[in-house]
N, CA, C and O atoms as CSV, one atom per row, in Angstrom:
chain,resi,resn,atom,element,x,y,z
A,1,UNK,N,N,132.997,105.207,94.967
A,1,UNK,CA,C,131.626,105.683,94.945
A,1,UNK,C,C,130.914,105.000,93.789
A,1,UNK,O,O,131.549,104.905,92.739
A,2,UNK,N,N,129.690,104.516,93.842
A,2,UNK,CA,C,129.262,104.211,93.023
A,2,UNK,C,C,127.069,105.069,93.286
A,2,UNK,O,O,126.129,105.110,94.080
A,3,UNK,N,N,127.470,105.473,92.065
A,3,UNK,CA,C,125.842,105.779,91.985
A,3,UNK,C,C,125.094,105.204,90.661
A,3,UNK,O,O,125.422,105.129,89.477
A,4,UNK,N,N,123.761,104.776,91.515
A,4,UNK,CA,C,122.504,104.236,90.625
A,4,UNK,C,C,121.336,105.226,90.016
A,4,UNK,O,O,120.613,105.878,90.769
A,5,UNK,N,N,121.244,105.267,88.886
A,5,UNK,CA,C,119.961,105.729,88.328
A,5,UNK,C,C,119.261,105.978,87.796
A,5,UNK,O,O,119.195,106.390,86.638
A,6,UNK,N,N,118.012,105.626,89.116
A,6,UNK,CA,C,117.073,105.492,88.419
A,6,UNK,C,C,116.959,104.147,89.346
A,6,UNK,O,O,116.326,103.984,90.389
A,7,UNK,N,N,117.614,103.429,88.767
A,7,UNK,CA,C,117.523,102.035,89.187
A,7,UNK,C,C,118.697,101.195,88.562
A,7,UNK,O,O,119.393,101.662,87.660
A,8,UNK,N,N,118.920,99.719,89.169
A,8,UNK,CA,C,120.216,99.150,88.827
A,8,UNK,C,C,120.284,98.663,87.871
A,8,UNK,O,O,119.359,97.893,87.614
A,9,UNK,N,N,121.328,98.819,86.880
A,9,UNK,CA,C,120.961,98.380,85.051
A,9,UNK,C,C,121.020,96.576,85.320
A,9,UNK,O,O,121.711,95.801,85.981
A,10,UNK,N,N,119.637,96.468,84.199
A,10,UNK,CA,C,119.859,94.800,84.486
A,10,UNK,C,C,118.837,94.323,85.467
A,10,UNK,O,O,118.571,93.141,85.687
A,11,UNK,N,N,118.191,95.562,86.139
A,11,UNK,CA,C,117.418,94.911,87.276
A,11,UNK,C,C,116.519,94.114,87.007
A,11,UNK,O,O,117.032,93.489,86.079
A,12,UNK,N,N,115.687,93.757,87.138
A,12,UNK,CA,C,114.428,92.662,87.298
A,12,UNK,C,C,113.647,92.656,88.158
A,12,UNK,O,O,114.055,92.306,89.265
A,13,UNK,N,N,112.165,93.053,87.994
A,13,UNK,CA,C,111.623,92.390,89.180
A,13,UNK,C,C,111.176,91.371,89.222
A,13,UNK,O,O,110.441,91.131,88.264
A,14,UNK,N,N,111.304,90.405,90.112
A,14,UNK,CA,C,111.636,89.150,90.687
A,14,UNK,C,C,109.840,88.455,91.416
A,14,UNK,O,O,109.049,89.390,91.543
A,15,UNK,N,N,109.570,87.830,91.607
A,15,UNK,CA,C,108.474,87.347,92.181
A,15,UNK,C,C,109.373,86.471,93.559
A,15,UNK,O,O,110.129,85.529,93.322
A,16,UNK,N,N,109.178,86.858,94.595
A,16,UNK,CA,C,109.662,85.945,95.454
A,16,UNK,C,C,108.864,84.853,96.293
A,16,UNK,O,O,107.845,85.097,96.940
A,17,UNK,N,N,109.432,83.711,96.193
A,17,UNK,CA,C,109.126,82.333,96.547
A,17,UNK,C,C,109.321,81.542,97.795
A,17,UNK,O,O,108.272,81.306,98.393
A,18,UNK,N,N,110.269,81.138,98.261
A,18,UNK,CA,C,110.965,80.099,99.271
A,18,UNK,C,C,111.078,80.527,100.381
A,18,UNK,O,O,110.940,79.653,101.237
A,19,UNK,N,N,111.314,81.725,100.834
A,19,UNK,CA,C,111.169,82.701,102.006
A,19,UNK,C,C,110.044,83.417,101.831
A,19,UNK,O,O,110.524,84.550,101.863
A,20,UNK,N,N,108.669,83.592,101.638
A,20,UNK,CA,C,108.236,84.448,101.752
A,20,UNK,C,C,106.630,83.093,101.437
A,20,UNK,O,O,106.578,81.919,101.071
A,21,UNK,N,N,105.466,84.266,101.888
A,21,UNK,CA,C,104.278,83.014,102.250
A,21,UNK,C,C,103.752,84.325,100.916
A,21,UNK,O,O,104.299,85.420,100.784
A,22,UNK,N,N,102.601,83.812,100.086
A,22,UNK,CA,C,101.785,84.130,99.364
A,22,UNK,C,C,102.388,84.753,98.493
A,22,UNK,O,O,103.219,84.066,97.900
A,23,UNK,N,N,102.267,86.270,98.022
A,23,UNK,CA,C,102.923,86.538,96.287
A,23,UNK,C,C,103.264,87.959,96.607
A,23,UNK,O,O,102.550,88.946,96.789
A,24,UNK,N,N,104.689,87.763,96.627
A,24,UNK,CA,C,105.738,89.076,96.953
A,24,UNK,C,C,106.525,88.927,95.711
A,24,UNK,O,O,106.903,87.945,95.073
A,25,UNK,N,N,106.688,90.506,95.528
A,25,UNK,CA,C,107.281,91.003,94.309
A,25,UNK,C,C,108.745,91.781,94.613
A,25,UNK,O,O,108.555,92.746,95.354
A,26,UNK,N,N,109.987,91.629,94.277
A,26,UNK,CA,C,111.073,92.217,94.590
A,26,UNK,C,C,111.817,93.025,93.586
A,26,UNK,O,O,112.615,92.425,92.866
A,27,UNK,N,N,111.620,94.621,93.409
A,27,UNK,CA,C,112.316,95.480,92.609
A,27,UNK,C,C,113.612,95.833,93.164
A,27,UNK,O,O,113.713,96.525,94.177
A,28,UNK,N,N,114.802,95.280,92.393
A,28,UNK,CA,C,116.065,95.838,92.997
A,28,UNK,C,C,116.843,96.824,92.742
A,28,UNK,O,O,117.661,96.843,91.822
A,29,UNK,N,N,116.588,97.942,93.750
A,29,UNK,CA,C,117.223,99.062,93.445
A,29,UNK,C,C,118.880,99.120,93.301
A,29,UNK,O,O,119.428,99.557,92.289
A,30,UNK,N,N,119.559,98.644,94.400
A,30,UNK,CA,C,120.785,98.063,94.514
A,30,UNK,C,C,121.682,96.681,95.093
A,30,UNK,O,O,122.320,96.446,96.119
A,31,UNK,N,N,121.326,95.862,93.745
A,31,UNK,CA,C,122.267,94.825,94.204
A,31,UNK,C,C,123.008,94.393,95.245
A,31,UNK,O,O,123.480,95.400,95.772
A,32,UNK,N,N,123.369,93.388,95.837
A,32,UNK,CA,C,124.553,93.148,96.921
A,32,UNK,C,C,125.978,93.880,96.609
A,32,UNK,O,O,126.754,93.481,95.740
A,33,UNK,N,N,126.171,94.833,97.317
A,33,UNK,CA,C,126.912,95.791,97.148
A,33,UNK,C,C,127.850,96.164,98.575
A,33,UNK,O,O,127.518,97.121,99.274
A,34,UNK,N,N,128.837,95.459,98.864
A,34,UNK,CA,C,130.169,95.415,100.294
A,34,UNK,C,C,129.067,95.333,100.778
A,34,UNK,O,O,128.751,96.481,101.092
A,35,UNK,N,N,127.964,94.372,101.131
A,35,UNK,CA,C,127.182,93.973,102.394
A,35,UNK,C,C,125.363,94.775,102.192
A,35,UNK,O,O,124.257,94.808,102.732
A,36,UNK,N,N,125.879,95.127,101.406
A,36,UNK,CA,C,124.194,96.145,101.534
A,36,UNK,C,C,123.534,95.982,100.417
A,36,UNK,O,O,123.989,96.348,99.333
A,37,UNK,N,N,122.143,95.292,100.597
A,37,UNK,CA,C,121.316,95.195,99.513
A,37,UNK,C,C,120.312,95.862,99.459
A,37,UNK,O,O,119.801,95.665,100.562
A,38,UNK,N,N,119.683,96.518,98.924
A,38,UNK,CA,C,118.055,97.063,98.662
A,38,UNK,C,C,117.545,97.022,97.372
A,38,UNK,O,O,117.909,97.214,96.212
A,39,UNK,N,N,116.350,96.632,98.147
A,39,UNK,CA,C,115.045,96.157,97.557
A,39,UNK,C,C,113.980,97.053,97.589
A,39,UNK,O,O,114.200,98.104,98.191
A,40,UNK,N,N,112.657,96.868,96.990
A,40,UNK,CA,C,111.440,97.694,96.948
A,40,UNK,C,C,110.631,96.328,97.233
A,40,UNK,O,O,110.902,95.213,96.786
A,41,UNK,N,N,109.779,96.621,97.920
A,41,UNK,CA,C,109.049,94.632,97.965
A,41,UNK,C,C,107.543,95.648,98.351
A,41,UNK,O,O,107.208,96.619,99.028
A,42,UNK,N,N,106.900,94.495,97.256
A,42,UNK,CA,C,105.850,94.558,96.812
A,42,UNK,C,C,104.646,93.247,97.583
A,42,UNK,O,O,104.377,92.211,96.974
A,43,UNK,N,N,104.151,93.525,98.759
A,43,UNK,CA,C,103.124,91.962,99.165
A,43,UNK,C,C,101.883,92.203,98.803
A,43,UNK,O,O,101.430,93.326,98.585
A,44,UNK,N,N,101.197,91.013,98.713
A,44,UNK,CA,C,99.708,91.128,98.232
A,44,UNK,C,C,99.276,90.945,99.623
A,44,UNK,O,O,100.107,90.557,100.445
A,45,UNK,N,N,97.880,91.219,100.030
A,45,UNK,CA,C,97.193,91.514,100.933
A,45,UNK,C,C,97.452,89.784,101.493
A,45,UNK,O,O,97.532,88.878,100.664
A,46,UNK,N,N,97.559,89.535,102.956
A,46,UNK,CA,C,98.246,88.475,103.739
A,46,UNK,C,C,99.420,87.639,103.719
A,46,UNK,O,O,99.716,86.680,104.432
A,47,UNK,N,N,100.414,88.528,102.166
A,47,UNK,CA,C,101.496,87.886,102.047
A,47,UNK,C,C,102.846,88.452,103.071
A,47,UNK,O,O,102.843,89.673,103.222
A,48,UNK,N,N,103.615,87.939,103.549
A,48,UNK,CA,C,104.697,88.172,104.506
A,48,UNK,C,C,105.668,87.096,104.331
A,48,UNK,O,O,105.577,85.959,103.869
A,49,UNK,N,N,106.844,87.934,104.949
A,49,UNK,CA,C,108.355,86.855,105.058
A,49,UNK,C,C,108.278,85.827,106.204
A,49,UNK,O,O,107.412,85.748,107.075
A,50,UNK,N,N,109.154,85.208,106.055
A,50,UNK,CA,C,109.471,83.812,107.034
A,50,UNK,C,C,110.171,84.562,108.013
A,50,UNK,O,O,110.471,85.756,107.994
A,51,UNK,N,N,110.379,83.732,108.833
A,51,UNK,CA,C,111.064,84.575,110.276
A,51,UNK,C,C,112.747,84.457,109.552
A,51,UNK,O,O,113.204,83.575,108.823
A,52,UNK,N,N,113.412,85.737,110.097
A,52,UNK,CA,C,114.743,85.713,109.607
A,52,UNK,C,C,115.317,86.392,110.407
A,52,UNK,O,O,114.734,86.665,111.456
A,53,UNK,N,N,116.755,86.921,110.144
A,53,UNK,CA,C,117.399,87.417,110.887
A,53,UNK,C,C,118.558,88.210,109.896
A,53,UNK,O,O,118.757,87.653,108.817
A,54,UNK,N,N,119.363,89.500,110.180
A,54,UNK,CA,C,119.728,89.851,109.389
A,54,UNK,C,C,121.336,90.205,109.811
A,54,UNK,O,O,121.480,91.317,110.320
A,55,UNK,N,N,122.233,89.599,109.696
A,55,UNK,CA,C,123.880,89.968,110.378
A,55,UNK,C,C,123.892,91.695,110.786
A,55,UNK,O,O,123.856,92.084,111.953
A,56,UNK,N,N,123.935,92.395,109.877
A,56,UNK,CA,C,124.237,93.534,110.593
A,56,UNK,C,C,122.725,94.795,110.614
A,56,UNK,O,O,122.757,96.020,110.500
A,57,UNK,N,N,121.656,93.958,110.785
A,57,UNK,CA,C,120.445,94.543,110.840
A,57,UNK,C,C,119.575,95.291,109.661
A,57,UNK,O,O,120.292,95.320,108.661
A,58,UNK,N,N,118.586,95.771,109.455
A,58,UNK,CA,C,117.739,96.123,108.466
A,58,UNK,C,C,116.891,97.491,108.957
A,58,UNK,O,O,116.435,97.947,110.005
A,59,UNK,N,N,116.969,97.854,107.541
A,59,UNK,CA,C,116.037,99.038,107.310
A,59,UNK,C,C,114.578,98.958,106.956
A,59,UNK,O,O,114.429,98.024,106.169
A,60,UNK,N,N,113.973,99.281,107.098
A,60,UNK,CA,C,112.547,98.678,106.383
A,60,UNK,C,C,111.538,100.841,106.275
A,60,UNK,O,O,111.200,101.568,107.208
A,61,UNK,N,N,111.439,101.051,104.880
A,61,UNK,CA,C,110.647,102.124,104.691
A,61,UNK,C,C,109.283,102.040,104.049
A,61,UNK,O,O,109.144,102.100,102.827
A,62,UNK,N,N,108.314,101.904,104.866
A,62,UNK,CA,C,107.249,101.650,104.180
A,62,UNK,C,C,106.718,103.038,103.319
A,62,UNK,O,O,106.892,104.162,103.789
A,63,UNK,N,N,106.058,102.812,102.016
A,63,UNK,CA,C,106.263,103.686,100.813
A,63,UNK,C,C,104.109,103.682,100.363
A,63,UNK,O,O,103.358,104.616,100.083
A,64,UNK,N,N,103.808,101.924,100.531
A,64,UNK,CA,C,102.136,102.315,100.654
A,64,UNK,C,C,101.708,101.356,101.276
A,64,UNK,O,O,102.485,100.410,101.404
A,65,UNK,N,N,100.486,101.263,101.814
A,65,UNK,CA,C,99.650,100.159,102.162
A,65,UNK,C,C,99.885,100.051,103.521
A,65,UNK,O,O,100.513,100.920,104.125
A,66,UNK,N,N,99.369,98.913,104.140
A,66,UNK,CA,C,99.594,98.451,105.441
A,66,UNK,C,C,99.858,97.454,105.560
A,66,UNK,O,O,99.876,96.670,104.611
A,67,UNK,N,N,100.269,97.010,107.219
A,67,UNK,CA,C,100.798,95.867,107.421
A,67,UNK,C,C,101.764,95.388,109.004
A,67,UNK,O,O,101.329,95.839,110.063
A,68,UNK,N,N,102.523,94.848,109.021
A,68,UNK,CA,C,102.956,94.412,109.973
A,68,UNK,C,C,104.283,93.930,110.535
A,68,UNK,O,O,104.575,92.836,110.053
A,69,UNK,N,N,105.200,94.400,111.416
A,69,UNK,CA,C,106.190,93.538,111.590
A,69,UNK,C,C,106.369,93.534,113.120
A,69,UNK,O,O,105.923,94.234,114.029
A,70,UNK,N,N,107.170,92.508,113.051
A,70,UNK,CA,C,106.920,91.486,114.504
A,70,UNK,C,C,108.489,91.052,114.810
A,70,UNK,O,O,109.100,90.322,114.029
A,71,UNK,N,N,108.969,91.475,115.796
A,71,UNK,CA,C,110.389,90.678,116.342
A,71,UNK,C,C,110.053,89.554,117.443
A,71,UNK,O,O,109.241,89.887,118.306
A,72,UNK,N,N,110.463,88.571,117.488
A,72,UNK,CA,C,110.504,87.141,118.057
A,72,UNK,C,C,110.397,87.515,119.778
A,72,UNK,O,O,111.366,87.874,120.448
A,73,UNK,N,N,108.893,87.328,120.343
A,73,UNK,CA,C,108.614,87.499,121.605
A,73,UNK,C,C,108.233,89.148,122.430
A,73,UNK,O,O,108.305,89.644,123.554
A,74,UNK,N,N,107.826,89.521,121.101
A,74,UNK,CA,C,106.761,91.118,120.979
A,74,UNK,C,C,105.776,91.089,120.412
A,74,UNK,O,O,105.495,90.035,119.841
A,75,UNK,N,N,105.211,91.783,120.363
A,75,UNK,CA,C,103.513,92.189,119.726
A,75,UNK,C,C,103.761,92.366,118.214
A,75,UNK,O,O,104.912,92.754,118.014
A,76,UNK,N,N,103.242,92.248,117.405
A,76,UNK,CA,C,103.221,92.500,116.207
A,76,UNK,C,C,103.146,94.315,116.244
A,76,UNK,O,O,102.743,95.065,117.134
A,77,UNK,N,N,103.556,94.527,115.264
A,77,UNK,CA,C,103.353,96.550,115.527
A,77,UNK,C,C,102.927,96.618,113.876
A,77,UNK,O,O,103.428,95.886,113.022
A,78,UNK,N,N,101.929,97.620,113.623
A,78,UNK,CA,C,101.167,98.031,112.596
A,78,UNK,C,C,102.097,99.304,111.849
A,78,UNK,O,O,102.372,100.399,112.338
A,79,UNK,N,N,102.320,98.978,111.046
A,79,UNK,CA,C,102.927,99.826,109.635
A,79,UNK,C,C,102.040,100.419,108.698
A,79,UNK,O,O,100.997,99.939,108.255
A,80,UNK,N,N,102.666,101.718,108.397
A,80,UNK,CA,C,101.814,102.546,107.215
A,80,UNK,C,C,102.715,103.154,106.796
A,80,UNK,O,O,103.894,102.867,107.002
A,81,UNK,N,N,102.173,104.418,105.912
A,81,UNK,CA,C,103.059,105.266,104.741
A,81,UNK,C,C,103.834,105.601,105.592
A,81,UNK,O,O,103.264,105.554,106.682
A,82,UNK,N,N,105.379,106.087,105.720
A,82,UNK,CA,C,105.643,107.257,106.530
A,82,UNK,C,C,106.508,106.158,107.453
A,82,UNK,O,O,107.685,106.487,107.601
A,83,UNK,N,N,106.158,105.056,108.019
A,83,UNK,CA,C,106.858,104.339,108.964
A,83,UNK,C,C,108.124,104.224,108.532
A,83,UNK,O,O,108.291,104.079,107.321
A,84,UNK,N,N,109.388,104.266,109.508
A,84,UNK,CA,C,110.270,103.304,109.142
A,84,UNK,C,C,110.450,102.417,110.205
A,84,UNK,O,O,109.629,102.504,111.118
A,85,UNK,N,N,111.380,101.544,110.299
A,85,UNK,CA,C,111.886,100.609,110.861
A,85,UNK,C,C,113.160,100.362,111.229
A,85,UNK,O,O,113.692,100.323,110.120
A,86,UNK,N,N,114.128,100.144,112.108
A,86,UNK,CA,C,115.093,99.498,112.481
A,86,UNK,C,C,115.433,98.290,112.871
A,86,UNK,O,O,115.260,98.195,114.086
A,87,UNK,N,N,115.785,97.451,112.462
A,87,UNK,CA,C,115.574,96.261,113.083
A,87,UNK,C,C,117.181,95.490,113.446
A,87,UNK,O,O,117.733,94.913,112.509
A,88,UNK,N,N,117.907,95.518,114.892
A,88,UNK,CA,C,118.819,95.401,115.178
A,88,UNK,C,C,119.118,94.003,114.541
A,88,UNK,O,O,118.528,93.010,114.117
A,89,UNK,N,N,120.862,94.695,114.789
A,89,UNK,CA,C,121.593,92.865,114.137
A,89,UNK,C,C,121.207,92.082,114.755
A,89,UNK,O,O,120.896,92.178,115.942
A,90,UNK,N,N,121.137,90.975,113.949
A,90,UNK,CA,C,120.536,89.592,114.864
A,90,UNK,C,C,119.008,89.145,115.037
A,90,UNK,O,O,118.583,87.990,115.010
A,91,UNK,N,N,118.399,90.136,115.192
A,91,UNK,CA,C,117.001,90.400,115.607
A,91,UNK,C,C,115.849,89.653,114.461
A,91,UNK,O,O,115.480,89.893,113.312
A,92,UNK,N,N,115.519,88.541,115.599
A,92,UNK,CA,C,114.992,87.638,114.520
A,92,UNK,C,C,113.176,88.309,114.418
A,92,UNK,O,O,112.490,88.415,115.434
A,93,UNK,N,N,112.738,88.633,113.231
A,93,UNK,CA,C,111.569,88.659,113.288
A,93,UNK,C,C,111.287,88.443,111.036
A,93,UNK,O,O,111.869,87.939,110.075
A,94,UNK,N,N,109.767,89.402,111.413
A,94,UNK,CA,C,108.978,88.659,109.956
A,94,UNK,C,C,108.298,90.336,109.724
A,94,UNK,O,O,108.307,91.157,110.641
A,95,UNK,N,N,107.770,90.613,108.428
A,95,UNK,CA,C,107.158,91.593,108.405
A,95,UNK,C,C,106.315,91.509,106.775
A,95,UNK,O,O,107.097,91.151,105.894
A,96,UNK,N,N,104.882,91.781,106.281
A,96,UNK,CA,C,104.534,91.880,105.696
A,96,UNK,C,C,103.083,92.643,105.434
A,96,UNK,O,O,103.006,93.689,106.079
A,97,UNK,N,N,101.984,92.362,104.671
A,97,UNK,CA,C,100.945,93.241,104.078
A,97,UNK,C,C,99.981,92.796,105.049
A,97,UNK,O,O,100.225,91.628,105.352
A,98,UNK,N,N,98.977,93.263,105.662
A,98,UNK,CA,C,97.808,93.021,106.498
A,98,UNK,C,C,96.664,92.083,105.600
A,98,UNK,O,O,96.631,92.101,104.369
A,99,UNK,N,N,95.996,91.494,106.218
A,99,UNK,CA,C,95.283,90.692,105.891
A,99,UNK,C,C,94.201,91.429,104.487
A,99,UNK,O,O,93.745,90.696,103.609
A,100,UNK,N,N,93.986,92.684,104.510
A,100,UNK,CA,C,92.731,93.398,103.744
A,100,UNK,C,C,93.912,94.311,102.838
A,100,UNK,O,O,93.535,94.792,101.770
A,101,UNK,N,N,94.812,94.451,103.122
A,101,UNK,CA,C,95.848,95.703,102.345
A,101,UNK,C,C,97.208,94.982,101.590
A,101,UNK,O,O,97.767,93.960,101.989
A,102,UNK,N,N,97.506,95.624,100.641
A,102,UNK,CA,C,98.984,95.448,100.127
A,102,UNK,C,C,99.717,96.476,101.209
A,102,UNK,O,O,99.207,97.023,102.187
A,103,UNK,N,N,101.009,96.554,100.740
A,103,UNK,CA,C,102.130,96.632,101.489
A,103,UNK,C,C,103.041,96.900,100.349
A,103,UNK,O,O,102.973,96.095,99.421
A,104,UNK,N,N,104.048,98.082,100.226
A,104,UNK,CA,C,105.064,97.880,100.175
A,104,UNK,C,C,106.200,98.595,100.884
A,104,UNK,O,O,105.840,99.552,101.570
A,105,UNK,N,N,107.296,98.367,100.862
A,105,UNK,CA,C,108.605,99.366,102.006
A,105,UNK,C,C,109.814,98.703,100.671
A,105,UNK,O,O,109.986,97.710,99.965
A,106,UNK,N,N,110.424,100.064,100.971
A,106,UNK,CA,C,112.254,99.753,100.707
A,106,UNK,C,C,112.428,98.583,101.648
A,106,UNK,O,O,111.505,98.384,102.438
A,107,UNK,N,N,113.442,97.806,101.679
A,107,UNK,CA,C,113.846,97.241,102.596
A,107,UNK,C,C,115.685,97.536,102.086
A,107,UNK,O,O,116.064,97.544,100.915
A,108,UNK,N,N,116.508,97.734,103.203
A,108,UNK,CA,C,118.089,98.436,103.249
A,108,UNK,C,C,118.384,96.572,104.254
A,108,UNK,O,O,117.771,96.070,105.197
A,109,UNK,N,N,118.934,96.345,103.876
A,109,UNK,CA,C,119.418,94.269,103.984
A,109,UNK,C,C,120.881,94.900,104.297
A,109,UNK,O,O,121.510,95.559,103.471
A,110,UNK,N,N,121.416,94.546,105.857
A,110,UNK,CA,C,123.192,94.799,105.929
A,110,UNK,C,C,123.705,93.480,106.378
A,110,UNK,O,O,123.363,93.023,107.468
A,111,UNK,N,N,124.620,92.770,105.476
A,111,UNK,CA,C,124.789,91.467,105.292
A,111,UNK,C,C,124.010,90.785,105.564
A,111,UNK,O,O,122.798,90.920,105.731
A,112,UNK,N,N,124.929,89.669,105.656
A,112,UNK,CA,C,123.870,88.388,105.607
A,112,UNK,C,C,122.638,88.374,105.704
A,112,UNK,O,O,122.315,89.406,106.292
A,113,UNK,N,N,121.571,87.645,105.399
A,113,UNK,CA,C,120.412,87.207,105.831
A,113,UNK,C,C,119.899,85.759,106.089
A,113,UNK,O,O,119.632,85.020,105.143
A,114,UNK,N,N,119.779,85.403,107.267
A,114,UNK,CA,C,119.352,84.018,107.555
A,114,UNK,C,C,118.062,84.073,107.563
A,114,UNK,O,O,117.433,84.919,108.198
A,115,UNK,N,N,117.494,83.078,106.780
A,115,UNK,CA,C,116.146,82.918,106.638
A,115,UNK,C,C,115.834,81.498,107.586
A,115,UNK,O,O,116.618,80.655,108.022
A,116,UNK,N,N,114.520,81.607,107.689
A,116,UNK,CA,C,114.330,80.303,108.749
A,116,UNK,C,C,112.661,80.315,108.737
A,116,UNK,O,O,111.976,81.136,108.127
A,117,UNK,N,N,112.373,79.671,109.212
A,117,UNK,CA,C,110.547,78.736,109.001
A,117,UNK,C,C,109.749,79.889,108.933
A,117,UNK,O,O,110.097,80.973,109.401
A,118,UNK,N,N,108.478,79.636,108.247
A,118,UNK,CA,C,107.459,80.073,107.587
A,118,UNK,C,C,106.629,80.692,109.195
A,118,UNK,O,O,106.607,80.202,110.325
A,119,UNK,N,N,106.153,81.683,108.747
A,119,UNK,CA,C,105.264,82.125,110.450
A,119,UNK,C,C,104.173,81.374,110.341
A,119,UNK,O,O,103.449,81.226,109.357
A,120,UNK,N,N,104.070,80.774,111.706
A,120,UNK,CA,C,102.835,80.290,111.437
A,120,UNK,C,C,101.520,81.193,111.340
A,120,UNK,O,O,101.668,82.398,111.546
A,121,UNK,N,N,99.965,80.600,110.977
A,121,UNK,CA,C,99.059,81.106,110.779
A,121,UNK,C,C,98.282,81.447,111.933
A,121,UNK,O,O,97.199,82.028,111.876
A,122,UNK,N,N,99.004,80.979,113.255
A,122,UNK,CA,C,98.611,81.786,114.822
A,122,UNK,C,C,99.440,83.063,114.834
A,122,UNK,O,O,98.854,84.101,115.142
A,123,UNK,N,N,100.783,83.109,114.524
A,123,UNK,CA,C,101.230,84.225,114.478
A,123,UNK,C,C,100.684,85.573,113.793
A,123,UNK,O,O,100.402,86.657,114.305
A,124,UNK,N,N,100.629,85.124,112.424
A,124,UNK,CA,C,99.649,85.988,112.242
A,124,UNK,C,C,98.594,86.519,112.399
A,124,UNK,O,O,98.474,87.740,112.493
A,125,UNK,N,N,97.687,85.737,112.453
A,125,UNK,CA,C,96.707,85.962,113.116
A,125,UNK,C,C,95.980,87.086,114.447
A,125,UNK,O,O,94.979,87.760,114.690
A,126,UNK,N,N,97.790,86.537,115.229
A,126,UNK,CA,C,97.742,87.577,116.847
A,126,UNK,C,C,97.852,88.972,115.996
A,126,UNK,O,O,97.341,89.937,116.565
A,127,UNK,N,N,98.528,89.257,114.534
A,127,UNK,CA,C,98.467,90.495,113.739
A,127,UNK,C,C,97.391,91.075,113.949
A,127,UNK,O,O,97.250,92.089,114.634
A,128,UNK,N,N,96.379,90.356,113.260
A,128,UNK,CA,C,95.174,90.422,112.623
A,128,UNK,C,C,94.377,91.059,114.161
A,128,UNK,O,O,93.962,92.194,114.395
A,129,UNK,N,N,94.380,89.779,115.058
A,129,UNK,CA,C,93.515,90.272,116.400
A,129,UNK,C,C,94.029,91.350,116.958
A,129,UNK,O,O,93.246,92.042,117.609
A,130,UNK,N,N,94.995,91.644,116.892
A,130,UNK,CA,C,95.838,93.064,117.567
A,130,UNK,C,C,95.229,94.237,116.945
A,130,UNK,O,O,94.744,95.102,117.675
A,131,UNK,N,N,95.193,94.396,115.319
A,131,UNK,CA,C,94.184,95.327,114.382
A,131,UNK,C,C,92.823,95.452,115.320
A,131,UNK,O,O,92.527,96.503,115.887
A,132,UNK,N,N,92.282,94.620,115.380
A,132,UNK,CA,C,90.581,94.905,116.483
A,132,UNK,C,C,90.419,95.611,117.268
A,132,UNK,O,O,89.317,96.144,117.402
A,133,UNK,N,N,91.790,95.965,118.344
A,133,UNK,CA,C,91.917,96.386,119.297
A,133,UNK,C,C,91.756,98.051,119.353
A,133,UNK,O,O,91.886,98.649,120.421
């Protein structure tokens, strides 16, 4: 058993870069730990992840703001306080802050994570036009 608290000694929050489009912030609650990581992620209003995929699937708890996540050949679906998320193993998609709002969620990471290309700015976009509706 291991318990954290408060938060993980040593933590940092992180500014994340290479996977992720515009200026995301990563508070780590618990380290990579037998396969399971969590995070607190912080996006600025139109910032979001690259399309990825996660070995044994993801949690995602959104905590404030709004925003968006999208699995590969579905509609984008609109996030707020209160949402959570499941996102099966394998299941390639992207999720971040709406074009006018920040965003943040826990995110619960179960192994691996393959990261892969930047969404494009049509993808998002279909976000954005889907909001109108």
């Amino acid at each position: 058993m291991r318990i954290i608290r408060g938060r993980a000694p040593d933590a940092r929050t992180e500014q994340r870069g290479t996977t992720f489009d515009g200026t995301v912030w990563a508070d780590p609650v618990l380290p990579a730990t037998d396969g399971v990581t969590i995070n607190t992620i912080y996006f600025t209003p139109g910032a979001r992840t690259h399309w990825h995929r996660h070995e044994h699937g993801q949690i995602l708890q959104v905590t404030t703001g709004s925003g968006w996540v999208c699995s590969e050949g579905q509609p984008p679906e609109r996030l707020g306080p209160g949402d959570v998320v499941w996102v099966p193993p394998g299941e390639r998609h992207w999720h971040g802050a709406g074009e006018h709002s920040a965003l943040a969620h826990v995110a619960i990471s179960l192994g691996r994570t393959e990261w892969e290309e930047p969404v494009s700015e049509q993808d998002y976009r279909a976000a954005q036009a889907r909001r109108q509706r």
